[in-house]
C-alpha positions as CSV (number, residue, x, y, z in Angstrom):
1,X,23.1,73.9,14.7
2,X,19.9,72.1,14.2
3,X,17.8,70.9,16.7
4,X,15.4,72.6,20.3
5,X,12.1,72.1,21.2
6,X,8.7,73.9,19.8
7,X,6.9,75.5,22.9
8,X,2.9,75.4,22.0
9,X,1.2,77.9,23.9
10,X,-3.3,76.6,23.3
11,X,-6.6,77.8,24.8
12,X,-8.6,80.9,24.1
13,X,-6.3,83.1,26.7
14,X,-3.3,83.0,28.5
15,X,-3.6,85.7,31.2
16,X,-0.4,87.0,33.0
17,X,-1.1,89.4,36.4
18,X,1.4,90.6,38.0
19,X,3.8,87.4,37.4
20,X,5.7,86.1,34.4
21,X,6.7,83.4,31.9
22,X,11.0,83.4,30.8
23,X,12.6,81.3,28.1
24,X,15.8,82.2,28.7
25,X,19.3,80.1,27.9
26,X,16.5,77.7,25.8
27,X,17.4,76.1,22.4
28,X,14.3,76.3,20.1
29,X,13.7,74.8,17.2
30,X,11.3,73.4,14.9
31,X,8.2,74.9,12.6
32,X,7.9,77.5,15.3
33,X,10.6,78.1,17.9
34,X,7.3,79.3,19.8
35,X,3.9,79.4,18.8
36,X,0.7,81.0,21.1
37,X,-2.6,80.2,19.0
38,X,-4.1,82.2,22.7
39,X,-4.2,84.9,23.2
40,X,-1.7,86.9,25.6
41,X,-3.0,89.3,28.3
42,X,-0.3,90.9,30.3
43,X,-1.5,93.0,33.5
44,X,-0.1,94.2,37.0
45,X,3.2,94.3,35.9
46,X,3.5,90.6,34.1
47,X,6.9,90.4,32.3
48,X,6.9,87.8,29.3
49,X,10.5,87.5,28.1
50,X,12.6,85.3,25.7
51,X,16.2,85.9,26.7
52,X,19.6,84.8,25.8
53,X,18.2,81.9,23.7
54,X,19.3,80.0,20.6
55,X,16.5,80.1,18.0
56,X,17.0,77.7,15.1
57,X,13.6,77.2,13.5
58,X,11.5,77.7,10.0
59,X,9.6,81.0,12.4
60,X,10.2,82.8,15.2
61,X,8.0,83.5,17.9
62,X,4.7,83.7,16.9
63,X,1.8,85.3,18.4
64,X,-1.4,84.3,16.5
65,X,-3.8,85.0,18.7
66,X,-2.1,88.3,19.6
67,X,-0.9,90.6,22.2
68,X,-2.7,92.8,24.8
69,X,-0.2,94.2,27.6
70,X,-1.6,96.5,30.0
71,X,2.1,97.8,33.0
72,X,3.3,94.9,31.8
73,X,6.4,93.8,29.3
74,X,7.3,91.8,26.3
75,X,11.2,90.8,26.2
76,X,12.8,89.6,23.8
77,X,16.9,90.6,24.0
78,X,20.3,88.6,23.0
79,X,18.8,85.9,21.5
80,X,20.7,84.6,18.2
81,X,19.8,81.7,15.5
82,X,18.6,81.5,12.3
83,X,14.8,81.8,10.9
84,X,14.2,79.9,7.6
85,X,11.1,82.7,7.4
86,X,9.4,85.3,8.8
87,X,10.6,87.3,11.6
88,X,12.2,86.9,15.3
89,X,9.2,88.3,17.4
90,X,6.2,88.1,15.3
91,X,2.7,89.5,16.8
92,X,-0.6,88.7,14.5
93,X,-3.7,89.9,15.2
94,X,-4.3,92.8,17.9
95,X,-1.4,94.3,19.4
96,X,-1.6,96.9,22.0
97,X,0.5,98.5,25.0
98,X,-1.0,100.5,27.1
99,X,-0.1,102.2,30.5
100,X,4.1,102.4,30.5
101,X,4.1,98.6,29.0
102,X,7.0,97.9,26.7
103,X,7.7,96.1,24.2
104,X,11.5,95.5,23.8
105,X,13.8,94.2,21.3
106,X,17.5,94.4,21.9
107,X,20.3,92.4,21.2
108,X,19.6,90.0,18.9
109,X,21.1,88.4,15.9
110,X,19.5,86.4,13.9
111,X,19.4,85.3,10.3
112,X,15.8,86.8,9.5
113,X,14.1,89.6,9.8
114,X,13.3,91.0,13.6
115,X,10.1,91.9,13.9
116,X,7.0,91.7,12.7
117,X,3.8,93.7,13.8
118,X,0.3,93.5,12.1
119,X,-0.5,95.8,9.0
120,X,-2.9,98.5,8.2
121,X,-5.3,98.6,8.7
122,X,-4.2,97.1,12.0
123,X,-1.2,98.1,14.3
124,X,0.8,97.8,17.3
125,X,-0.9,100.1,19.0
126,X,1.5,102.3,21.9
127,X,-0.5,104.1,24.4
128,X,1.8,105.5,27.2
129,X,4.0,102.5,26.1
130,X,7.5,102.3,24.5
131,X,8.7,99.9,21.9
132,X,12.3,99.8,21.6
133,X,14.3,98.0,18.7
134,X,18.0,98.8,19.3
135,X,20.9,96.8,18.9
136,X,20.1,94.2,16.7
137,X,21.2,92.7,13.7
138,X,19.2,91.0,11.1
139,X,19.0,89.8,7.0
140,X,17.1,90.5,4.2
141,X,15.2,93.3,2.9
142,X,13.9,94.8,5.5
143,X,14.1,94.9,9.8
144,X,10.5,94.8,10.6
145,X,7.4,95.3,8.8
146,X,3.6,96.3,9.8
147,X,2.5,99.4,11.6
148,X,3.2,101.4,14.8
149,X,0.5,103.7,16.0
150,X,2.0,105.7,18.6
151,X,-1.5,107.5,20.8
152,X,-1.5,109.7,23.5
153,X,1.7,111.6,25.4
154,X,4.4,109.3,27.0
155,X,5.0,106.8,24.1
156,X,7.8,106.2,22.0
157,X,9.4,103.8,19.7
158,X,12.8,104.1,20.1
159,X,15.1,102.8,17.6
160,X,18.8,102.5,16.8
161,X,22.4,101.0,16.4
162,X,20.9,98.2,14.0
163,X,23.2,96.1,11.1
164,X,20.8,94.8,8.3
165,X,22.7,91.9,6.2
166,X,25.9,92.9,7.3
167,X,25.5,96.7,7.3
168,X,24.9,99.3,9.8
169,X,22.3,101.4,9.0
170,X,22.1,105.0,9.3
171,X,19.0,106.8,10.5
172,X,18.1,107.6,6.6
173,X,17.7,103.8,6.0
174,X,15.2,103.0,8.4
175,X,12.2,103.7,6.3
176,X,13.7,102.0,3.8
177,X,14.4,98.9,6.2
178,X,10.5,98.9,7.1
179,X,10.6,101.3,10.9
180,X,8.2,103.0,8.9
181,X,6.4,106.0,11.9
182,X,7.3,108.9,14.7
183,X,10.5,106.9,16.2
184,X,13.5,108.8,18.2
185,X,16.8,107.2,16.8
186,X,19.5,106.5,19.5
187,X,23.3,105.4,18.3
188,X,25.2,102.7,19.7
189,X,26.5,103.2,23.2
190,X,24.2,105.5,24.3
191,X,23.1,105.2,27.9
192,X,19.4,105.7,27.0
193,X,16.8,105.1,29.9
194,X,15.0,103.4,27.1
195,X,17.4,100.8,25.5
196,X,20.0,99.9,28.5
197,X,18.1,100.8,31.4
198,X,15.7,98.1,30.8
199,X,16.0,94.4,31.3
């Protein structure tokens, strides 16, 4: 399937308080399936969330301009499609969750890596925040790649019940796949307040 619309997110900032912006049941498509050049401040319980889309594009979604969520959430769960490069969910720049935000990938399947967070000397910073990667399936060498900086008590990156080009990987693969960091692994099925009680 070829095909679906680009969104283009400009400007210096797009501030979400207390509201939110879904894509969900889209068809995206093009250089970017979405691309924010701003960037994205999440407050007040703001929920940003790409759901049960079809993503056929050269990238993902890309934030450029970065992420800063603050009680608020990033979502992006059972989307499917195939990524001609990079990754799914792809956050450049400054990344941080901070005061029970989350950041949660689940569900997907796509033809690509799933996520990519910025490098050291950078990171996706989790302060009181959980980032959850569970139940998806991706291709090529590795799941994700960059850094997770988990600060503080109360945070978590929660990982689990992931295929990689065809195989499911064990817990002892994940390093090797790129979840490099302190993670908790949780297997398929489990009814985990972090993976499934989340939407």
């Amino acid at each position: 399937m070829t095909g679906g619309r680009t969104v283009v997110v400009d400007g210096a900032v797009l501030e979400l308080v207390g509201g939110g912006v879904a894509l969900d049941a889209a068809v995206l498509g093009g250089d970017y399936a979405l691309y924010a050049s701003a960037r994205v401040v999440a407050s007040g319980g703001a929920v940003l969330r790409v759901s049960g889309s079809q993503v056929y594009a050269a990238h993902g979604l890309v934030f450029d301009g970065g992420v800063e969520a603050d009680a608020s959430a990033v979502v992006v769960n059972d989307n499917a499609g195939v990524l001609a490069d990079g990754a799914l969910l792809v956050l450049r720049g400054s990344a941080s969750f901070a005061s029970g935000s989350w950041l949660s990938v689940r569900g997907n399947s796509v033809s690509g890596r799933l996520l990519s967070v910025p490098s050291y000397p950078r990171s996706a910073d989790l302060v009181q925040s959980t980032l959850t990667l569970h139940g998806n399936a991706g291709s090529g060498a590795v799941v994700m790649d960059g850094t997770v900086a988990l600060v503080g008590a109360g945070r978590r990156f929660v990982v689990g019940c992931l295929t990689l080009n065809g195989q499911v990987l064990q817990p002892m693969d994940y390093r090797s796949a790129g979840i490099v960091g302190e993670f908790r692994s949780v297997a398929c099925g489990v009814c985990d307040a972090e993976v499934r009680c989340f939407a």
